[in-house]
C-alpha positions as CSV (number, residue, x, y, z in Angstrom):
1,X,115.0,-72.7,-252.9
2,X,116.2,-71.0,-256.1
3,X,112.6,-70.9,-257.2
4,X,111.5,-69.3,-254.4
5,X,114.3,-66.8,-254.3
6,X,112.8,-65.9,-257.9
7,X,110.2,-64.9,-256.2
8,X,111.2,-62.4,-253.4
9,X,113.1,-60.8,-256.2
10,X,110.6,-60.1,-258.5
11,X,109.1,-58.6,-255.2
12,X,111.9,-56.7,-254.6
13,X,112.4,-55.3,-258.5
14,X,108.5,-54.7,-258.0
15,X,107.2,-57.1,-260.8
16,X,104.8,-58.8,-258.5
17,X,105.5,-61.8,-256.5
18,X,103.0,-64.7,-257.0
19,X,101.5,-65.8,-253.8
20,X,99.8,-69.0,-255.7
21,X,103.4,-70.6,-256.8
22,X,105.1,-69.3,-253.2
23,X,102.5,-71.6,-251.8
24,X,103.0,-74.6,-253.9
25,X,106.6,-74.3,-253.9
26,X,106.5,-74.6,-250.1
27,X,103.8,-77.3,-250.0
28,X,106.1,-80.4,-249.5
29,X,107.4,-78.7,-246.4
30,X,103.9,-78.2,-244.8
31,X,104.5,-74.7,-244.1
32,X,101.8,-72.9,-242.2
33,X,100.9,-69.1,-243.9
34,X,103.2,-67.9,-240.7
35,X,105.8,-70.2,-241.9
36,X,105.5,-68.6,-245.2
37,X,105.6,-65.0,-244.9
38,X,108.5,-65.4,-242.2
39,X,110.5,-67.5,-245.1
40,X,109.5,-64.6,-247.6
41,X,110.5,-61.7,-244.8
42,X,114.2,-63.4,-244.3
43,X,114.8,-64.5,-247.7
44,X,114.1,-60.5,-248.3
45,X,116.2,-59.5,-245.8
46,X,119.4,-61.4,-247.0
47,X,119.3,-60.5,-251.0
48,X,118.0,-57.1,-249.9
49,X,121.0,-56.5,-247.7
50,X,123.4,-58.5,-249.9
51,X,123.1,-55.8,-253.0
52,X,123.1,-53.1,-250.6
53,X,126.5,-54.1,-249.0
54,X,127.5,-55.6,-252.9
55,X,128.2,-58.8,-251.3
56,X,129.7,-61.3,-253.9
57,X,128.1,-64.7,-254.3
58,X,131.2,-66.5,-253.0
59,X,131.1,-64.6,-249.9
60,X,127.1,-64.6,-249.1
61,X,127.7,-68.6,-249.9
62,X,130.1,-69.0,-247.0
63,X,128.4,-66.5,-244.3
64,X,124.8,-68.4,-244.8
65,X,126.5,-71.8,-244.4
66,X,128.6,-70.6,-241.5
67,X,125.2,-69.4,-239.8
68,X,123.7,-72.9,-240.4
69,X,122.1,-72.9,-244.1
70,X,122.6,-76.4,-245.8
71,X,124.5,-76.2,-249.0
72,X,122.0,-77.2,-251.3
73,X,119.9,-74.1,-250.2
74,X,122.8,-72.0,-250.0
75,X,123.7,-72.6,-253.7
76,X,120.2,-72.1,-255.0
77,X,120.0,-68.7,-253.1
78,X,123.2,-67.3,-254.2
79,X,122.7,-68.3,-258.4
80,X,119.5,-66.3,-258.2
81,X,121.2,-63.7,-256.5
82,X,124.0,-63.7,-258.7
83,X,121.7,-62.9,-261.9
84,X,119.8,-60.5,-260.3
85,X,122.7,-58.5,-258.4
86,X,123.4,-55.5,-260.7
87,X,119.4,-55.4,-261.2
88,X,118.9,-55.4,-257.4
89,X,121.2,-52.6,-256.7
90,X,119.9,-50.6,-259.5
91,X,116.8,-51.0,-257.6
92,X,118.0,-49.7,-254.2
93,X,119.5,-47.2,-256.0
94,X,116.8,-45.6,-257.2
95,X,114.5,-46.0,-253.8
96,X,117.1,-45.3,-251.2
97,X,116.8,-41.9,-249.8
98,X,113.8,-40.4,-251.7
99,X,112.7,-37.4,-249.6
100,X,109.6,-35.3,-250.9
101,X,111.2,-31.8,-251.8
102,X,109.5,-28.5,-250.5
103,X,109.0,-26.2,-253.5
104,X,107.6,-23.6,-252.0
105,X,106.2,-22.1,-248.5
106,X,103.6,-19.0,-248.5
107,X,102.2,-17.7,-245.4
108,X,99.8,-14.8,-244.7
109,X,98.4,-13.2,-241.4
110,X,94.3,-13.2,-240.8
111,X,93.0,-11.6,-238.1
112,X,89.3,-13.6,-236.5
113,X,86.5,-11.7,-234.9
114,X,85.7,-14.5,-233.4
115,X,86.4,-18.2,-232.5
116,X,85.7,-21.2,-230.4
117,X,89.4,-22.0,-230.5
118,X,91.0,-18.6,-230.4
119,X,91.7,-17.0,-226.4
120,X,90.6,-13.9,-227.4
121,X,89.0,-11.0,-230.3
122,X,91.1,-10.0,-232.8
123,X,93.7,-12.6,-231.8
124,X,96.1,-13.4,-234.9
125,X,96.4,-16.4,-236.9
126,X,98.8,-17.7,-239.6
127,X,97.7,-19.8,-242.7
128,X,100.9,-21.8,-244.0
129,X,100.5,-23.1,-247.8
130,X,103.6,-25.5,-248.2
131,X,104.2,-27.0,-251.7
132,X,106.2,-30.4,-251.8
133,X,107.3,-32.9,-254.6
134,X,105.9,-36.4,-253.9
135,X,109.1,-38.3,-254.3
136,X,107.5,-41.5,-256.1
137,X,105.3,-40.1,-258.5
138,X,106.9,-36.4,-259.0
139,X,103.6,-34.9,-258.7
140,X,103.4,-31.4,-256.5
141,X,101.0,-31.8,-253.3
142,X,100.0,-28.4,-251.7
143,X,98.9,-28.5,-248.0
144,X,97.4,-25.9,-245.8
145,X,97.9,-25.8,-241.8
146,X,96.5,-23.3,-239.5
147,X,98.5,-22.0,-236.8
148,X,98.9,-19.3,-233.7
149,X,101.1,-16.5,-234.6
150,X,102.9,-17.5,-231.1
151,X,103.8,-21.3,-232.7
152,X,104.7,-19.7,-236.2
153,X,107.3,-17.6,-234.2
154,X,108.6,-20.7,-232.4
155,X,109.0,-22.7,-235.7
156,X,110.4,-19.2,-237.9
157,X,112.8,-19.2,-235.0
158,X,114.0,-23.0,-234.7
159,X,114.5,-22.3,-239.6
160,X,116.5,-19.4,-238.3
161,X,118.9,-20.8,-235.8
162,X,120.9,-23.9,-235.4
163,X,119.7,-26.2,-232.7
164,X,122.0,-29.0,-230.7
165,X,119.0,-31.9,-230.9
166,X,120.0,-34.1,-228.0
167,X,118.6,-37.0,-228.7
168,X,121.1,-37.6,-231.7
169,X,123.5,-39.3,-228.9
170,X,124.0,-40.0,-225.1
171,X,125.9,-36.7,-224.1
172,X,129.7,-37.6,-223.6
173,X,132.4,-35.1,-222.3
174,X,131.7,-32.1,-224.9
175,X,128.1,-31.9,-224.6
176,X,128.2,-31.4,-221.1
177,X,130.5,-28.9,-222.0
178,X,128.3,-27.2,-224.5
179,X,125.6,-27.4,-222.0
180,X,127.7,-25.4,-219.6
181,X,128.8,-23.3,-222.5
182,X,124.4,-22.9,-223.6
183,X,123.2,-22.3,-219.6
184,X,126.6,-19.5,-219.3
185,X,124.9,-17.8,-222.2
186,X,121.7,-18.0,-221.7
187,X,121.7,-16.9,-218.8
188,X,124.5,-14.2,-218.4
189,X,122.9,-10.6,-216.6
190,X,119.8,-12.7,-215.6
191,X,118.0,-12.6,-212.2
192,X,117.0,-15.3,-210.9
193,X,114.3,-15.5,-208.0
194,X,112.4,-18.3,-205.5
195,X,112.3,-21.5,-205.0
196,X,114.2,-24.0,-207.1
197,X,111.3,-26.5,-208.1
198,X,111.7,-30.2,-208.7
199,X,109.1,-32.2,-210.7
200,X,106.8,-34.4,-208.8
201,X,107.6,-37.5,-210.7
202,X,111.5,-37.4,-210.5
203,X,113.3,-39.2,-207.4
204,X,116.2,-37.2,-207.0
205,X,116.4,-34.7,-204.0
206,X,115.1,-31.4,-203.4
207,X,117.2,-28.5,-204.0
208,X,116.5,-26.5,-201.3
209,X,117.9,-23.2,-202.0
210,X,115.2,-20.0,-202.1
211,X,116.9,-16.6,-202.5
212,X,114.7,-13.4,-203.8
213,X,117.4,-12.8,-206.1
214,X,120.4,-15.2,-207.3
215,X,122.5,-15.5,-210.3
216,X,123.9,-19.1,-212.3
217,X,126.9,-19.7,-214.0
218,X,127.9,-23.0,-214.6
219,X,131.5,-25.1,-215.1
220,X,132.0,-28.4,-216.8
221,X,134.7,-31.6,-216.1
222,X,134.3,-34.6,-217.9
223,X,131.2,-36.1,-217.5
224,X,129.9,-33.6,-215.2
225,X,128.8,-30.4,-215.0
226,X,128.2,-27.9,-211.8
227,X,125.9,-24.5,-211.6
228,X,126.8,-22.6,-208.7
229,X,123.7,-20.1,-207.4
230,X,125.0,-17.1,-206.0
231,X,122.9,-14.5,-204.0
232,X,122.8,-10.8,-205.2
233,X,122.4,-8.1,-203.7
234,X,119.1,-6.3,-205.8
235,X,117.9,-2.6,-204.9
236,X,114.6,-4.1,-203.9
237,X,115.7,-7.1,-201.6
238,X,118.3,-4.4,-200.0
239,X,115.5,-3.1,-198.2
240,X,113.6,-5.9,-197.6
241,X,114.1,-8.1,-194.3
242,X,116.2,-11.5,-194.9
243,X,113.7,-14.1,-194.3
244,X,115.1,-17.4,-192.5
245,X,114.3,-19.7,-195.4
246,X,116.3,-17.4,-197.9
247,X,119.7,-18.5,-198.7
248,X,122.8,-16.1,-198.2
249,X,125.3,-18.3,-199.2
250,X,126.3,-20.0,-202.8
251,X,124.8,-23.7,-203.9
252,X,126.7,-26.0,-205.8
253,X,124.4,-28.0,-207.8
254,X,126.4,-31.1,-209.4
255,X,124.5,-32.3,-212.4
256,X,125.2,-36.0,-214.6
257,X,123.2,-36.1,-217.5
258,X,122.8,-39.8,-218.1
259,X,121.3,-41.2,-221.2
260,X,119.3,-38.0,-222.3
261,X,119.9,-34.8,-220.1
262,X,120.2,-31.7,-221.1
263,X,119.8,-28.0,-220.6
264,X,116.6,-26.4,-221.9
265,X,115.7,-22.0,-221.9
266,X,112.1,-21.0,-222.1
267,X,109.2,-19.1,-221.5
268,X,106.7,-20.1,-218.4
269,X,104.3,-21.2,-220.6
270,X,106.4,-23.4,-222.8
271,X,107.7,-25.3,-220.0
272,X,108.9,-28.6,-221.3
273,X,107.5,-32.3,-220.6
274,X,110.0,-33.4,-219.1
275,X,111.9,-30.5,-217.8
276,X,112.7,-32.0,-213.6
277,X,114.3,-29.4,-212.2
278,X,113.5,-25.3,-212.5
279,X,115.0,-22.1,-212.0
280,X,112.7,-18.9,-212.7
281,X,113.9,-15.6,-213.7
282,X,112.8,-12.4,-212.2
283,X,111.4,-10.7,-215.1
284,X,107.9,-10.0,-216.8
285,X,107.2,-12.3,-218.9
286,X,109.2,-14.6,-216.5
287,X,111.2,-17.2,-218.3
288,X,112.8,-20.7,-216.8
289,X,116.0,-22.6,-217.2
290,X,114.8,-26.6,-217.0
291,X,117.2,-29.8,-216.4
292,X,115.2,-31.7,-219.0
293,X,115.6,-35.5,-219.0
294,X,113.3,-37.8,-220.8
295,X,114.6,-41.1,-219.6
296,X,115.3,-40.0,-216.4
297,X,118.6,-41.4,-215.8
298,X,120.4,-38.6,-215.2
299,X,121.0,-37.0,-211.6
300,X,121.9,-33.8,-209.6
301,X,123.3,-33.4,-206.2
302,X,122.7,-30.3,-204.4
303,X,126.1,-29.0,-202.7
304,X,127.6,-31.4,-204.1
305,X,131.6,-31.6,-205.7
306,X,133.0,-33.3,-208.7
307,X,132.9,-37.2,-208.1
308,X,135.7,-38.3,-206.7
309,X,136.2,-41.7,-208.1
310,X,136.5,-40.0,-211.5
311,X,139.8,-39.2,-212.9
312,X,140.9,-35.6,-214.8
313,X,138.8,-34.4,-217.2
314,X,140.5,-35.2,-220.8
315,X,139.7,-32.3,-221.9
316,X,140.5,-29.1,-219.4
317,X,143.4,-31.4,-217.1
318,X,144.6,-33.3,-219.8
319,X,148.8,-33.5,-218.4
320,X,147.0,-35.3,-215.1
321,X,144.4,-37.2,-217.2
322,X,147.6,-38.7,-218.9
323,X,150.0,-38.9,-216.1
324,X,146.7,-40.9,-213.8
325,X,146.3,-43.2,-217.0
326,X,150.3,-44.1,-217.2
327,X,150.9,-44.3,-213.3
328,X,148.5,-46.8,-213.6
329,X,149.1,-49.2,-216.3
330,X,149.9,-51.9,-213.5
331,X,145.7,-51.7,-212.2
332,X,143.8,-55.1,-213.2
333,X,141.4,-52.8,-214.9
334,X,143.7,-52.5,-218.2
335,X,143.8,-56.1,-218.1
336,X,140.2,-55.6,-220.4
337,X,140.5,-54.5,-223.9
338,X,140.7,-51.2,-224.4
339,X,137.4,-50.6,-226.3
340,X,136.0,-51.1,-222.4
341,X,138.6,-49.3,-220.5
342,X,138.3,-46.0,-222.4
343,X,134.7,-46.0,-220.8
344,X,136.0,-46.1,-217.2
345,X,135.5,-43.1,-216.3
346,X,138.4,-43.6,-213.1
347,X,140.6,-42.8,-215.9
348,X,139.0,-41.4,-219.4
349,X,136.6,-38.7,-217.7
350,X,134.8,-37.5,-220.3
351,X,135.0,-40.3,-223.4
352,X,131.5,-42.2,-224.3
353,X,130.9,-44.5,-227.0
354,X,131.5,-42.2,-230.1
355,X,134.2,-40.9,-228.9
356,X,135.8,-43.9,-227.9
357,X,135.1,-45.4,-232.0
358,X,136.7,-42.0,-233.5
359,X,139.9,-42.5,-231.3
360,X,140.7,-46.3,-232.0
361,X,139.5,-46.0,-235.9
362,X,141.7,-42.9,-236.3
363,X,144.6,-44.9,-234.7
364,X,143.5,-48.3,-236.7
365,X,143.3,-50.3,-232.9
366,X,141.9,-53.3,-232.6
367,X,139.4,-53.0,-230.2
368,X,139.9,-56.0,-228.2
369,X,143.2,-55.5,-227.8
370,X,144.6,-55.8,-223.8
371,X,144.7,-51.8,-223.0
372,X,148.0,-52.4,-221.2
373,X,149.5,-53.6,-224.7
374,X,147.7,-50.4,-226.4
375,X,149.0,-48.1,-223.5
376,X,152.4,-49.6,-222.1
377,X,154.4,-47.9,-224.9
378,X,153.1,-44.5,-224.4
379,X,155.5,-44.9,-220.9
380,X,158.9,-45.2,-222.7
381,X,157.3,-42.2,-224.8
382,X,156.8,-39.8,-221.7
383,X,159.5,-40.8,-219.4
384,X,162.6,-39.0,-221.5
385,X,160.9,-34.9,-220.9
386,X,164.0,-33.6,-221.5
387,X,164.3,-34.8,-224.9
388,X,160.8,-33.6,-225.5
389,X,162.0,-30.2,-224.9
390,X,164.7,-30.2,-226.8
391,X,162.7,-31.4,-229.9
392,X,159.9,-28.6,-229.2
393,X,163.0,-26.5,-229.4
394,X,164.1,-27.5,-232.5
395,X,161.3,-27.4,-234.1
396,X,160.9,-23.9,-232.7
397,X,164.3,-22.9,-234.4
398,X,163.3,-23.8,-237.4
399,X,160.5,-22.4,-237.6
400,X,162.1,-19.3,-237.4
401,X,164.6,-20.5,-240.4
402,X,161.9,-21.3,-242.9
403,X,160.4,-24.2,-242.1
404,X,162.6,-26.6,-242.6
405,X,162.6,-30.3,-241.7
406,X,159.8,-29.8,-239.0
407,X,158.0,-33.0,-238.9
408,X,154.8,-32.8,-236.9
409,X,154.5,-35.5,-233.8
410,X,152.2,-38.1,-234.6
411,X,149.2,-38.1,-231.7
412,X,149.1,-41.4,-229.5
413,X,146.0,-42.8,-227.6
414,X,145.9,-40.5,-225.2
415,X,146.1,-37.2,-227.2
416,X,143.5,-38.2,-229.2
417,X,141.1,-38.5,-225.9
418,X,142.2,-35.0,-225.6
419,X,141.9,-33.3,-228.9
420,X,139.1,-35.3,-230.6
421,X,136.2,-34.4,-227.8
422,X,138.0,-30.5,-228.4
423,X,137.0,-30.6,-232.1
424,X,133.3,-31.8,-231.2
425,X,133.0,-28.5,-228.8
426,X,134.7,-26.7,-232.1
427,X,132.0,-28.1,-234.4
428,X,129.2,-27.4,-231.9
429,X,130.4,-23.6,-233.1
430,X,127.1,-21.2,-231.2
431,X,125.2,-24.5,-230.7
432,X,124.5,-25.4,-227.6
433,X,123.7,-29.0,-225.7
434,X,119.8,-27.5,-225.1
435,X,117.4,-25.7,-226.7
């Protein structure tokens, strides 16, 4: 073994590993070339992840025998680890997180008299020369794309402004409420107009609202969020005739996002992939708002209301988020540790995995702690209000006097599902949860 673990780390230090002695020193065993490389691949793995995580000898030692590795392997592995550690690191070190550099971008404008490729005369192109640093061997590598003027202004525009990339994480409470934040912008003094089209391919229902002119706004709670489509009266659909299949009265269109959902605002002919559900502008060039949802887990409900088995939003109803949780500490769902009850969404409307990590690392809980036990002392903290007062007041006093002896109140469980999703929607700044 310790022979053998010579040789992954030469492989790893990049001296070379010889193939010839790998194969005799595994002969006695019979092992098959499979057999082999998988033995090199996991031998790899550990020493590899060992240095990175600057795992002591004693420790790797215990771990691999815990998992099943027999002692006398276990001690051959970790000596040659053990002389190799500080070289291994260095190693990593040095690899880890080597991105090529751009040094330079130059672009110029040429205008073709003709092309095969080109829609039309005279149409615009744009030649981008990009200089990057190789990161292994330093060396400057100069490459030249082609592009229409129409995608150059699409990627000048994503260097220019900040985009919300949804894919980084399964939307929780505060993307939805970016999202509502994003379609509110994007679509404030905007006419909408027609039919609200749904992709062939997705299974949720028809919208079936059609007005000649409409207008969106849109509302967030929790996990949710709502666009309501309101007729408008226009100057030209004053004097037309209301047709039967127009709509005259508001829609409520409940949206979840599930896994990957978001908001996205383009032009017609940018339409996205994925985009499942549409609402056109009236305007020339006309433009769309799209429910975009690659996995297609999420879902919308035409005139439809907040769900009701979902409690208050943490964010927006946070003194009935916290009075629902308390009042119901004696429910067999906080009988599960809390890392799985702050994803019911009966009673933490709006808190998703990283949410739910920030809040019990920031208060050091154990995650698999009874949520009862985590909770049941918040009650003794809540039930006294009129002490609460008086300490707000205090501290109000003296403020006035200075500053003296205010001591801030340390935040609990359920404050923190309330003011760490508000510092995500602070750090989302003018981002939005679309694109």
């Amino acid at each position: 073994m310790k022979l053998l673990c010579v040789q992954v780390i030469k492989d790893l230090l990049d001296e070379g590993i010889d193939y010839d002695k790998v194969s005799k020193l595994t002969s006695d065993a019979k092992f098959e070339s499979g057999d082999i490389k998988a033995s090199v691949a996991v031998l790899s793995f550990i020493l590899s992840s060992a240095a990175k995580h600057d795992v002591d000898s004693e420790s790797l030692s215990s771990e691999l025998q815990q998992l099943g590795l027999p002692k006398e392997h276990t001690t051959g592995l970790c000596k040659s680890y053990e002389d190799k550690h500080i070289a291994l690191q260095e190693k990593l070190r040095e690899s880890s997180l080597r991105l090529g550099r751009l040094e330079a971008v130059n672009w110029r404008v040429d205008y073709t008299l003709s092309s095969s490729e080109l829609k039309q005369v005279n149409e615009p192109t744009v030649q981008l020369r990009l200089q990057a640093q190789d990161p292994e061997t330093d060396s400057t590598k100069t490459t030249v794309v082609s592009i229409t003027a129409d995608k150059f202004r699409v990627l000048l525009t994503g260097f220019c402004r900040p985009i919300f990339i949804s894919c980084l994480k399964m939307p929780e409470g505060p993307e939805l409420h970016l999202a509502s934040l994003y379609v509110n912008k994007m679509c404030e003094g905007l006419v909408f107009t027609g039919a609200v089209e749904k992709s062939e391919v997705n299974k949720n229902p028809e919208v079936p609202f059609c007005c000649d002119a409409y207008c969106i706004k849109a509302q967030s709670r929790g996990k949710e969020v709502r666009l309501t489509l309101t007729p408008i009266k226009t100057d030209d659909n004053s004097k037309r005739k209301v047709s039967k299949h127009q709509s005259q009265q508001p829609m409520d269109v409940v949206f979840r996002f599930g896994m990957s959902g978001f908001f996205r605002f383009t032009a017609v002919d940018d339409l996205p992939k994925h985009a499942h559900l549409r609402f056109y502008t009236n305007e020339a060039p006309r433009r769309v708002l799209s429910f975009e949802d690659t996995r297609r887990f999420g879902s919308w409900h035409p005139n439809g209301t907040w769900q009701k088995d979902r409690g208050p939003c943490v964010m927006f109803e946070y003194e009935s988020f916290r009075e629902n949780v308390l009042s119901h500490l004696t429910d067999k769902a906080f009988d599960k540790p809390i890392c799985e009850v702050l994803l019911n969404q009966k009673y933490f409307n709006g808190i998703g995995n990283y949410l739910r990590s920030e809040i019990l690392f920031r208060l050091q809980i154990p995650p698999f702690v009874k949520a009862r036990t985590a909770l049941e002392g918040l009650v003794l903290k809540d039930e006294d209000k009129t002490k609460v007062k008086k300490a707000i007041t205090v501290v109000e006093s003296t403020d006035k006097i200075g500053k003296k002896g205010v001591k801030a109140e340390t935040p609990d469980l359920l404050s923190l599902c309330h003011t760490v999703p508000l510092e995500v929607v602070k750090l989302g700044g003018s981002w939005s949860y679309g694109a």
